[in-house]
C-alpha positions as CSV (number, residue, x, y, z in Angstrom):
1,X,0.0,0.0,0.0
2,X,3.1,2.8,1.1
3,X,4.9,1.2,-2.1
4,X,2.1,2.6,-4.6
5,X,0.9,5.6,-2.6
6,X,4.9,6.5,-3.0
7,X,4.9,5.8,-6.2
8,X,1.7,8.1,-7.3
9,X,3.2,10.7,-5.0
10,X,6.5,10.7,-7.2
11,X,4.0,11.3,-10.2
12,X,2.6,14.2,-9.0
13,X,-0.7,13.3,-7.8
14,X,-2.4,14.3,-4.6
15,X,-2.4,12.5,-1.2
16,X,-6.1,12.1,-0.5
17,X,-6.8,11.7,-4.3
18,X,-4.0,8.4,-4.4
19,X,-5.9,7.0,-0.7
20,X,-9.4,7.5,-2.6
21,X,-8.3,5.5,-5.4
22,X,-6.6,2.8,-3.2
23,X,-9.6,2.5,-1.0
24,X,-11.8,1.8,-3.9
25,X,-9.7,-0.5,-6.1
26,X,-8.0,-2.0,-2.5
27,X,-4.9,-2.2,-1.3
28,X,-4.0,-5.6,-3.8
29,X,-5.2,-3.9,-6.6
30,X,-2.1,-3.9,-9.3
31,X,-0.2,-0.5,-10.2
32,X,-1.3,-0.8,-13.9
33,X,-5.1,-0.4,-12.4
34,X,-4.0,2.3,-10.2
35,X,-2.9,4.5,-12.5
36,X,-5.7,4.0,-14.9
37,X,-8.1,5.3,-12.3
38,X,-5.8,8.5,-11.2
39,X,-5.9,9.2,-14.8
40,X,-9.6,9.1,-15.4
41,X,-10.3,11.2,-12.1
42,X,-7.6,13.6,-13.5
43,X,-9.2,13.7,-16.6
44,X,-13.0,14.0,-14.9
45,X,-11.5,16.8,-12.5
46,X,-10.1,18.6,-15.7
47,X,-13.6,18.2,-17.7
48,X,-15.1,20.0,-14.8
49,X,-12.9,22.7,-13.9
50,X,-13.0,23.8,-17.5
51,X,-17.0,23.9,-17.6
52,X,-16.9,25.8,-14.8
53,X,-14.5,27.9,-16.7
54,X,-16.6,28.4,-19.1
55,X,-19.6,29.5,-17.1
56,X,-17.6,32.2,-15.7
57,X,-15.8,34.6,-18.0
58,X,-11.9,34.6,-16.9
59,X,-8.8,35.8,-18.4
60,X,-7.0,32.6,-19.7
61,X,-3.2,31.8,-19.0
62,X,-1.6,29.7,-21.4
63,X,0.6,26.8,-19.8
64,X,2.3,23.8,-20.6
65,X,1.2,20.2,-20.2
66,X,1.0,19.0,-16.9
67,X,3.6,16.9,-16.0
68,X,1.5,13.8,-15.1
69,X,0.1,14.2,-19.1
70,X,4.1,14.1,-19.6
71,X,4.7,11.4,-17.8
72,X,3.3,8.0,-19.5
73,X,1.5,5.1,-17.0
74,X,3.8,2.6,-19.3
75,X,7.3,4.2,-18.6
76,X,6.4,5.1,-15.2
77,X,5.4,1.4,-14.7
78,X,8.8,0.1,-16.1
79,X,10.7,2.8,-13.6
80,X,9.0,0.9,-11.1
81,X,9.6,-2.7,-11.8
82,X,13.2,-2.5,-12.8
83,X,13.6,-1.2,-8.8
84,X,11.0,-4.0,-7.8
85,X,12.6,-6.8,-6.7
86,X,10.0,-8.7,-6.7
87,X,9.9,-9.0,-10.3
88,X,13.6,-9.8,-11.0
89,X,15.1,-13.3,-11.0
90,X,16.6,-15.3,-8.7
91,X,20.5,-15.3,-9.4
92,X,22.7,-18.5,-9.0
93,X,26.7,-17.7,-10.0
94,X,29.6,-20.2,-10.9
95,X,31.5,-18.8,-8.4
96,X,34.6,-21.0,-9.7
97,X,33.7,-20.2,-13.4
98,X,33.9,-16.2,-12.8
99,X,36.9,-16.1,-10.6
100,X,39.0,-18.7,-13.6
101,X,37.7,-16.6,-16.0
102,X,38.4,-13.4,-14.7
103,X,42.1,-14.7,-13.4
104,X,42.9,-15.8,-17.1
105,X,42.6,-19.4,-16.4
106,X,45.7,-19.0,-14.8
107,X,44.7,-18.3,-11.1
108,X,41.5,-18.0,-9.0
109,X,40.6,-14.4,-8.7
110,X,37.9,-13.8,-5.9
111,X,37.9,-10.1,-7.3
112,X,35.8,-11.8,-10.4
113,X,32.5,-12.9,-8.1
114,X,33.1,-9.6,-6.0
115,X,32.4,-7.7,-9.5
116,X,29.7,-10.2,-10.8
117,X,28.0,-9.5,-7.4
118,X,28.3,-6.7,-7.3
119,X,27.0,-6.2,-11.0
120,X,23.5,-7.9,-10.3
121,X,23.2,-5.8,-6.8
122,X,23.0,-2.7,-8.9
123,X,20.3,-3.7,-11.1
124,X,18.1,-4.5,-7.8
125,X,18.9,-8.2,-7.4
126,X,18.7,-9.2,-3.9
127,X,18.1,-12.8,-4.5
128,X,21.8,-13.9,-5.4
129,X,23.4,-17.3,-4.7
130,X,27.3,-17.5,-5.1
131,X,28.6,-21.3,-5.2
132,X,32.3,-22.0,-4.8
133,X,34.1,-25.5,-3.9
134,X,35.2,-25.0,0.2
135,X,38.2,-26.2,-0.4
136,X,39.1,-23.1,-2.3
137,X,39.4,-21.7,1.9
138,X,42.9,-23.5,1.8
139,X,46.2,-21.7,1.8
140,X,47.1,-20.6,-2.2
141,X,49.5,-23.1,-3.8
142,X,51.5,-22.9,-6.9
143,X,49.5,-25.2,-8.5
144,X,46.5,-23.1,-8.0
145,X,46.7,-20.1,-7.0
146,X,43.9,-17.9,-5.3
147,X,44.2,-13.7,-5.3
148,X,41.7,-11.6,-2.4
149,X,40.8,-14.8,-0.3
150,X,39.2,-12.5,2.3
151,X,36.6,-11.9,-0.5
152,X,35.0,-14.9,-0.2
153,X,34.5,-14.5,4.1
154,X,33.2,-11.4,3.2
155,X,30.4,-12.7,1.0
156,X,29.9,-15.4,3.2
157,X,29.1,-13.7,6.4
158,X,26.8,-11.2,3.8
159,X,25.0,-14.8,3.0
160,X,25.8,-14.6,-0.5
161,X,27.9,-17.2,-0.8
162,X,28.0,-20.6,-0.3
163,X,31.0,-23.2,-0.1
164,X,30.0,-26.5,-1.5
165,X,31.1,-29.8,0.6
166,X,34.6,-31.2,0.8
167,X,36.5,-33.3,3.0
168,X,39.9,-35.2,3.2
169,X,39.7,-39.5,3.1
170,X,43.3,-40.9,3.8
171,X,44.9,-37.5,2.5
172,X,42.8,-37.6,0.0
173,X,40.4,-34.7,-1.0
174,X,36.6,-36.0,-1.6
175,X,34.8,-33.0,-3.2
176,X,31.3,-32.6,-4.1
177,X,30.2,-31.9,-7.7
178,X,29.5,-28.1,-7.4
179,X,27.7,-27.9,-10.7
180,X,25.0,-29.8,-9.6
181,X,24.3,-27.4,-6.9
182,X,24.3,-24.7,-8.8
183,X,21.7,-25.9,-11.7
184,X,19.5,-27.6,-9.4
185,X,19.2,-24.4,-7.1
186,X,18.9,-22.6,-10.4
187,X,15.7,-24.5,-11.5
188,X,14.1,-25.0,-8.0
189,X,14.3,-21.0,-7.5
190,X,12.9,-20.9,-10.9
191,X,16.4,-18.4,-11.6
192,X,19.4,-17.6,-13.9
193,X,22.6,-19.6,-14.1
194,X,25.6,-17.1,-14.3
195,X,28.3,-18.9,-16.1
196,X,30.5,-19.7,-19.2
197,X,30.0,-23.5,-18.5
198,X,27.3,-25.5,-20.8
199,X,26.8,-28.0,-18.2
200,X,26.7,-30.7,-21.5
201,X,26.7,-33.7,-18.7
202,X,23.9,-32.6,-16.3
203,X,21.8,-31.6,-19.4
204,X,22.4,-35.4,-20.5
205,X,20.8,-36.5,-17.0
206,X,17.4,-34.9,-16.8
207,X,15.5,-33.6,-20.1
208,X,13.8,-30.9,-17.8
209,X,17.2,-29.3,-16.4
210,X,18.5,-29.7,-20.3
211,X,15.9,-27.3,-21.1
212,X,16.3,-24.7,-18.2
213,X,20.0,-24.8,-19.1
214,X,19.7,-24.1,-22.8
215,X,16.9,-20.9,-21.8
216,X,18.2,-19.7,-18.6
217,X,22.1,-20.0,-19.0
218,X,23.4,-16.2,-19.0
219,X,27.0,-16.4,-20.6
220,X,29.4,-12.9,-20.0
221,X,32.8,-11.2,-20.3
222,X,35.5,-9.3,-18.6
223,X,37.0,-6.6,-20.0
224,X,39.7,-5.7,-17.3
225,X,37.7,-5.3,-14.2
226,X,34.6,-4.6,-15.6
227,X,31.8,-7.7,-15.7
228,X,29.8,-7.9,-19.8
229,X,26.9,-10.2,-19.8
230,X,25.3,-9.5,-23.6
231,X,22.5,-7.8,-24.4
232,X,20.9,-10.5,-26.3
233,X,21.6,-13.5,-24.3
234,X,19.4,-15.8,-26.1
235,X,20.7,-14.5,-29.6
236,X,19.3,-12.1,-32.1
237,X,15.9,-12.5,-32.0
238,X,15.5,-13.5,-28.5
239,X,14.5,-11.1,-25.5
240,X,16.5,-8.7,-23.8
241,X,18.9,-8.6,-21.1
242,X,16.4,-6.3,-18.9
243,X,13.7,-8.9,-20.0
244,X,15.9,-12.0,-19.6
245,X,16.4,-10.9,-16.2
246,X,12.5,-10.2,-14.8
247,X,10.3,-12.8,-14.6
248,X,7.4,-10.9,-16.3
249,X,8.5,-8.8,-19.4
250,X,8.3,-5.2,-18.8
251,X,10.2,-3.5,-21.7
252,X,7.8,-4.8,-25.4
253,X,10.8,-6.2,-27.5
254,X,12.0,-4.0,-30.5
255,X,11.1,-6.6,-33.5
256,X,13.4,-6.3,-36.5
257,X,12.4,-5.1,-39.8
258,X,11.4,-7.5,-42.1
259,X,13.0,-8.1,-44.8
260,X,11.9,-6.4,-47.7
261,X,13.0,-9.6,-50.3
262,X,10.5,-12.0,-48.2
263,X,11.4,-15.7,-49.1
264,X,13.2,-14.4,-52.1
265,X,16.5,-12.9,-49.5
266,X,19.5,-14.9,-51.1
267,X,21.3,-13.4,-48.1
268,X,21.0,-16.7,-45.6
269,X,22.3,-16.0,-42.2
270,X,23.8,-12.6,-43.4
271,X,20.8,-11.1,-43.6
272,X,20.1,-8.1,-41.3
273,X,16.6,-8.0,-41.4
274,X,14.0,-10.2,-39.8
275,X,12.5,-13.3,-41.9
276,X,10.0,-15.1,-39.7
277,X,9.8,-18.0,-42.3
278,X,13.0,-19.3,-41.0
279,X,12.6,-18.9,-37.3
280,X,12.7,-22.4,-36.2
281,X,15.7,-23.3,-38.8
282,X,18.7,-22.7,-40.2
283,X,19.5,-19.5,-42.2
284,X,21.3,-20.7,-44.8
285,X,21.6,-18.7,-47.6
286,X,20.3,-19.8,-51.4
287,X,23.5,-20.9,-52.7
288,X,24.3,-23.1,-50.0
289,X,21.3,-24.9,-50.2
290,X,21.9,-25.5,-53.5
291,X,25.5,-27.1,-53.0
292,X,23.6,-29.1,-50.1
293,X,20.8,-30.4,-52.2
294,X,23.5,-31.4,-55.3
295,X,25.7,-33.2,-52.5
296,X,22.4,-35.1,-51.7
């Protein structure tokens, strides 16, 4: 209830106006309903005050438009929900995958998950699960080497990450399989798998986590010290990174142009523009096809 009332406030609409609405539509009622209604009372107010105008002769002042006319219900909304938590994704990390990836597969950098956490904090995650091995808590060896250990206390005492299981038989390290931990937290939270790994053997184990993996796997990049997940991380023609990340679709996807040439595009795969015809295969272009079909 202080969550919308706020967030009419911010769009300049009165106090007892925003508690009349709320008290007819009810406290559950979505934000989308909310600001339909403060709309049509502004609009009714508006219709009145200018009959009454009308009735009276006054001098009029010309004025710009009022910055709630300014203001659209849709962007307002999307404001709203990229801050909303509620609406974001769960967020499950290869904590060993960053940290070798951002060490140059030479050494494990803790500074890697720091940045990848701290990447998703910014954007309003506060569901986000880090997973590293514990044995990575031992003493840094030659033979693999660990950079800002104190990192990974840190994020444990902020309950963002967790070590997986490991223990020494006979001098010999046992160690659980971390990746399974990660994909299977991943699909229970209904969340997205940060890592570069395709997980090729868990898909092979359950059809249902094969799936997840192929649509919920976000892949990214280091440049230096700063963390790159893509913009389109289901390629192309799939949904956003904003989108990818919310579990209801805010932003309406920008569809490509269609191509202008239809099924007639001897462009293949090179083509820039959109050919729906080809959606579920391969965009090869005409003269391929042809060196395919003579091979046949």
């Amino acid at each position: 209830y202080q969550a919308k009332m706020d967030f009419a406030l911010k769009l300049g609409y009165a106090g007892d106006q925003i508690q009349a609405v709320l008290n007819k539509l009810g406290a559950d009622a979505l934000i989308n309903d909310v600001l339909a209604e403060l709309v049509r009372l502004g609009n009714k107010s508006e219709s009145e005050g200018q009959s009454s105008a009308s009735s009276t002769p006054s001098t009029l002042v010309p004025r710009g438009p009022c910055p709630k006319e300014i203001a659209s219900p849709e962007l307002s909304l999307e404001d709203e929900v990229v801050d909303n938590s509620d609406n974001l994704r769960p967020i499950v990390i290869d904590g060993s995958n960053v940290a070798m990836s951002h060490g140059n597969k030479e050494g494990f950098s803790c500074r890697g998950i720091q940045l990848a956490v701290d990447w998703f904090l910014e954007k309003g995650h506060k569901d986000i699960t880090v997973f590293v091995p514990a044995w990575r808590k031992e003493q840094s060896r030659p033979d693999a080497p660990i950079t800002d250990q104190e990192i990974l206390r840190k994020l444990e005492k902020e309950k963002i990450l967790v070590f997986t299981p490991s223990r020494r038989v006979q001098g010999r390290r046992v160690v659980c399989y971390d990746d399974r931990f990660i994909v299977k937290l991943a699909f229970d939270s209904d969340g997205i798998i940060v890592s570069n790994d395709n997980y090729r053997d868990l898909q092979n184990e359950k059809p249902e986590w094969k799936k997840f993996i192929e649509e919920r796997l976000l892949m990214y990049s280091f440049v230096n010290d700063k963390f790159m997940p893509p913009d389109d991380p289901l390629g192309r023609h799939g949904p956003s990174l904003e989108n990818f990340l919310r579990k209801r679709p805010v932003i309406p996807e920008h569809k490509k142009q269609p191509c202008p040439y239809g099924k007639k595009c001897t462009y293949g795969h090179k083509c820039k523009y959109y050919h729906p015809e080809r959606a579920n295969q391969p965009q090869r272009s005409v003269a391929d096809e042809l060196r395919i079909s003579a091979k046949l």
